[in-house]
C-alpha positions in Angstrom: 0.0 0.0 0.0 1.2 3.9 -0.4 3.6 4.8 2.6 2.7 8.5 3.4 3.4 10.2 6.4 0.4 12.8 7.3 0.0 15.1 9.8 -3.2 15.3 12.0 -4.6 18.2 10.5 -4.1 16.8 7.2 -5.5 13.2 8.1 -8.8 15.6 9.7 -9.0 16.7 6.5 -9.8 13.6 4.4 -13.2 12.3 3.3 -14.2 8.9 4.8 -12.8 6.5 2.6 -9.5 7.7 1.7 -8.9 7.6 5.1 -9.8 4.0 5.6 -7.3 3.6 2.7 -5.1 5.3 4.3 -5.5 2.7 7.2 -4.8 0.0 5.1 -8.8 -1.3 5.7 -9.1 -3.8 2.2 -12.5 -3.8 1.7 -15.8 -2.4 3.4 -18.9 -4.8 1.9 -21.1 -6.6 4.0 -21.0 -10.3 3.4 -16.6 -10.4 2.7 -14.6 -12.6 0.0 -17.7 -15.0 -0.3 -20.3 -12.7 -1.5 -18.0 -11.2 -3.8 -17.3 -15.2 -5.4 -20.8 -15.6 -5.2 -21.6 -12.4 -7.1 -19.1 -13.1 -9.8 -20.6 -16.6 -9.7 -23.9 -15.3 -10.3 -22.7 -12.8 -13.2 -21.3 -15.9 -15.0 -17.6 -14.3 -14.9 -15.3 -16.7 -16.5 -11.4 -16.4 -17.7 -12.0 -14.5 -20.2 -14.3 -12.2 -19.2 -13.8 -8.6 -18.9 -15.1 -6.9 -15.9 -15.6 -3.5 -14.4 -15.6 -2.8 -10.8 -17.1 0.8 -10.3 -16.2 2.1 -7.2 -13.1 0.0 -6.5 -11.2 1.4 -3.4 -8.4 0.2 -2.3 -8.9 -2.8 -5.2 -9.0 -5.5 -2.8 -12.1 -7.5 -4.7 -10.8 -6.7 -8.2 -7.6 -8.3 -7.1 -9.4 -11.2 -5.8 -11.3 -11.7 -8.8 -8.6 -11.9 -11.1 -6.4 -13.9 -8.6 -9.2 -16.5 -8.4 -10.6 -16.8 -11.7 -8.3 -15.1 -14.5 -10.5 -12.8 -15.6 -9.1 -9.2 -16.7 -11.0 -6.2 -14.7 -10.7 -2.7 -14.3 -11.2 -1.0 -11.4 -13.1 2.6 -11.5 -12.9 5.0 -8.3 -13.5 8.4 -7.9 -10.3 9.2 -5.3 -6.8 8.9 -6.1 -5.3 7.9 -3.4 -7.2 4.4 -3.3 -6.5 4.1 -7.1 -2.3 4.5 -6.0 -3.3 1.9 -3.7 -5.3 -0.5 -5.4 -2.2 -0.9 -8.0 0.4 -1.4 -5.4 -2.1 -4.0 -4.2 -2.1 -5.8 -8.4 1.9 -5.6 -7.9 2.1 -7.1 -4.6 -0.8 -9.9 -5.6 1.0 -10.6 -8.8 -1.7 -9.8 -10.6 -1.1 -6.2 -12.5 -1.0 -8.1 -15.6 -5.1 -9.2 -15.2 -6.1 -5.8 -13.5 -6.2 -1.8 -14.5 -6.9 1.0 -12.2 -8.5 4.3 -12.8 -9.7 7.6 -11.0 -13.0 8.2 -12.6 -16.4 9.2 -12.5 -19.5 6.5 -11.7 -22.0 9.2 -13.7 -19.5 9.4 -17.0 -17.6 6.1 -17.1 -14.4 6.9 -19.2 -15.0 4.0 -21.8 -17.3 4.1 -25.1 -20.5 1.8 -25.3 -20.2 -2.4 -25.1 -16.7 -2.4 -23.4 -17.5 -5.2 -20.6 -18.9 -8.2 -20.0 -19.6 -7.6 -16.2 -20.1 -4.6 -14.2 -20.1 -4.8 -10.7 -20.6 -2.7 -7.7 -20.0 -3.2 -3.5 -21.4 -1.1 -1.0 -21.5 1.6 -3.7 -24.6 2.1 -5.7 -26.5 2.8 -2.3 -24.3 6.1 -2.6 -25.1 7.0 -6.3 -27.8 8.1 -7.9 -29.2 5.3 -9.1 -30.5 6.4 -12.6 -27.7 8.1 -13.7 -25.5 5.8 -13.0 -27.0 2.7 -13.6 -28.2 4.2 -17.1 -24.4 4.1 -17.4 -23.5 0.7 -16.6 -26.2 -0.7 -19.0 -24.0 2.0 -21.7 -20.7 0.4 -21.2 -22.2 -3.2 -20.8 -22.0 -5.2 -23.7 -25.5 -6.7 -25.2 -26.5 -10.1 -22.8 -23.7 -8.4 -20.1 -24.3 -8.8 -16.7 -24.6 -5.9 -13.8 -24.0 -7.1 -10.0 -24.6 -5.3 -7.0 -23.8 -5.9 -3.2 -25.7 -3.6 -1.6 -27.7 -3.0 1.8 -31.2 -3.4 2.2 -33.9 -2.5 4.4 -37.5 -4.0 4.8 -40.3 -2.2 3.6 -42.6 -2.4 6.4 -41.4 -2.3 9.8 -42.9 -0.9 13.1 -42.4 3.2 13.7 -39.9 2.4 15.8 -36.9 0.4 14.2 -38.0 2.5 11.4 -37.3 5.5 12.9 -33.8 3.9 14.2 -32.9 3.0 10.7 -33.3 6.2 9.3 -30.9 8.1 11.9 -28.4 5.4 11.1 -28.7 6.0 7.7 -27.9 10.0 8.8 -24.9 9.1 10.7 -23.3 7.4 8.0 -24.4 10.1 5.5 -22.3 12.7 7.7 -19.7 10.2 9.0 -18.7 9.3 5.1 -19.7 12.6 3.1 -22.2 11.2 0.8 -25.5 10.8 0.3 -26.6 7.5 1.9 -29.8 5.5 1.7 -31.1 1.7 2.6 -32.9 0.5 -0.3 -35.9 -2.2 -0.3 -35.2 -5.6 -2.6 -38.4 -4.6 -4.6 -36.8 -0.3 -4.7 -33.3 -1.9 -6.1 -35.7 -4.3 -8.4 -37.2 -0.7 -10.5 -33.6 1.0 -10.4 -32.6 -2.2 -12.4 -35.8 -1.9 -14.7 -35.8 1.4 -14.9 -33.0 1.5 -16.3 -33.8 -0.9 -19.1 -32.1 -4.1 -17.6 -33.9 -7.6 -17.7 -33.8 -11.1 -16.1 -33.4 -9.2 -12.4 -32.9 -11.2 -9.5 -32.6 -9.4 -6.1 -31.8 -12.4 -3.2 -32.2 -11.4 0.5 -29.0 -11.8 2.8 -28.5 -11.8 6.5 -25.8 -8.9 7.5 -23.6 -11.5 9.6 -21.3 -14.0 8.6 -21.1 -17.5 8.8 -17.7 -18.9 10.5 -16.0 -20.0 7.3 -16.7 -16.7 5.6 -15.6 -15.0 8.9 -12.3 -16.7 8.6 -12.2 -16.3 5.1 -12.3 -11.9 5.6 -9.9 -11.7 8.3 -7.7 -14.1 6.0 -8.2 -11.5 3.3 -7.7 -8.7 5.1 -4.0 -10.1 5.8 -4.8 -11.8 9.4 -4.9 -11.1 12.8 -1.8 -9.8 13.3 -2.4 -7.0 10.1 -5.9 -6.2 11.6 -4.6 -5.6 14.8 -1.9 -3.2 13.2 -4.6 -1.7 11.6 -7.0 -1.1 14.8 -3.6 0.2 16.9 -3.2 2.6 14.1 -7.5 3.9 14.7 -6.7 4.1 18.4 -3.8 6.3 17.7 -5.5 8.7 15.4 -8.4 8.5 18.0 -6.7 9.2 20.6 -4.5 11.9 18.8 -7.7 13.8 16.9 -10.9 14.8 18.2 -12.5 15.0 15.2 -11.3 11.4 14.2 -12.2 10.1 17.4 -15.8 11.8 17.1 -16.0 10.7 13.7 -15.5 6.9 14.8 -18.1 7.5 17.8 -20.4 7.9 15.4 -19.9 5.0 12.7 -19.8 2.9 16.0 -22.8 4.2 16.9 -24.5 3.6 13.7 -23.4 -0.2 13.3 -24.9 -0.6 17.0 -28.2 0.6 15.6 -28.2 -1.5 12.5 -26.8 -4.5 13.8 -27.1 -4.8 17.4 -30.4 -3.5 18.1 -32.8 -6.5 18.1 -35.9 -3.9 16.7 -33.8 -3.1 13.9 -31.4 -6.0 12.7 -34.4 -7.8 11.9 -35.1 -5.2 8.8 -32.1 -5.1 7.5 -29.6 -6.9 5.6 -27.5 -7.2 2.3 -28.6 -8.0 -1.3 -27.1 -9.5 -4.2 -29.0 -7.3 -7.2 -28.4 -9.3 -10.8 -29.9 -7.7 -13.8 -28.8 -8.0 -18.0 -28.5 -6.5 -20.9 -30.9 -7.0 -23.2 -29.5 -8.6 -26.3 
């Protein structure tokens, strides 16, 4: 990963997600390495297929992708600094050959009409506008292409209460990452899809908590325990060292706890894995 030395104030300074880059935090999708296999499995990615991941970060899925099934993919993000990183990540996974990195923008993807076989999205889309940018996936998608999304859910109805819960969660981690953020339901992520002009949609209903094997599998991608406790030493220090960062923690802390430990609301929520095509 980029070695850069930052001050305090300049660390303050830095939207959400660069700074988990910063970090050295791999990925941030509910669901780890197996939903991403299961997602590529569902998009019928093969060897020679030619993928786009928009909103890449750090490039820890693109890498695993193309480490596990050969496929070529390119990896779309609109910061630089997890772009830098994401390639140091190809060079380090030996896998630069099979992967491509590029700052760019989810609403004008930087490649003309038909260009790939797969796009794919995780924990992104639930950021964008959907019609714009799905209208763009379907552009660069080539005709019977498939579009994957790993997104969060919530239910549709649900008591005032855990209702009310989930939409101050979905505040806190509008202000804690800078963006717009909002819970879809399965049958919301179902019209972005059709609106858009996709067919043969699927949207399956996860859980948000792991299963043992795919708990081991994350911290095994995210390096082990001994680079996730590096990682979590380096939070407390910034914690401890920044106000702001520590306040800025406090509150993605508090919004997990609402989402994920509150019996009223856990219920309601969830991850899904949205497939859709291209007509032919």
């Amino acid at each position: 990963m980029v070695k850069i030395k930052l001050t305090i104030p300049e660390i303050e300074e830095m939207e959400y997600y660069d700074f988990m880059s910063y970090l050295g935090v791999p990925f941030f999708h509910i669901g780890g390495p197996g939903s991403t296999e299961e997602l590529a499995r569902s998009c019928h990615i093969k060897k020679d297929s030619i993928v786009l991941m928009v909103g890449c970060g750090s490039g820890f899925s693109a890498c695993h992708l193309a480490k596990k099934i050969g496929c070529f993919v390119v990896g779309l993000d609109v910061a630089s600094l997890p772009v830098e990183n994401a390639r140091k990540r190809a060079i380090e996974e030996n896998v630069e050959e099979l992967t491509e990195f590029i700052t760019g923008d989810a609403y004008n993807i930087p490649f003309k009409e038909a260009s790939f076989d797969v796009v794919i999205t995780e924990f992104v889309s639930q950021f964008l506008d959907k019609n714009r940018a799905f209208s763009e996936f379907i552009r660069v998608l080539k005709a019977g292409g498939f579009a994957g999304i790993n997104e969060m859910y919530r239910d549709d109805a649900m008591e005032p209460r855990p209702k009310a819960k989930i939409d101050e969660a979905e505040i806190i981690f509008a202000e804690v990452t800078g963006f717009s953020f909002k819970m879809h339901t399965p049958d919301e992520w179902h019209r972005f899809f059709k609106h858009a002009g996709f067919t043969d949609i699927r949207i399956n209903k996860h859980r948000p908590f792991l299963k043992m094997k795919d708990s081991i599998a994350s911290v095994k991608a995210m390096g082990g325990f001994v680079k996730i406790a590096g990682i979590t030493l380096r939070m407390l220090r910034y914690m401890i060292l920044s106000k702001i960062i520590r306040r800025r923690f406090s509150q993605l802390d508090k919004g997990k706890r609402i989402l994920f430990n509150n019996r009223s609301t856990r219920k309601h929520v969830g991850y899904i894995l949205g497939i859709a095509r291209k007509p032919f």
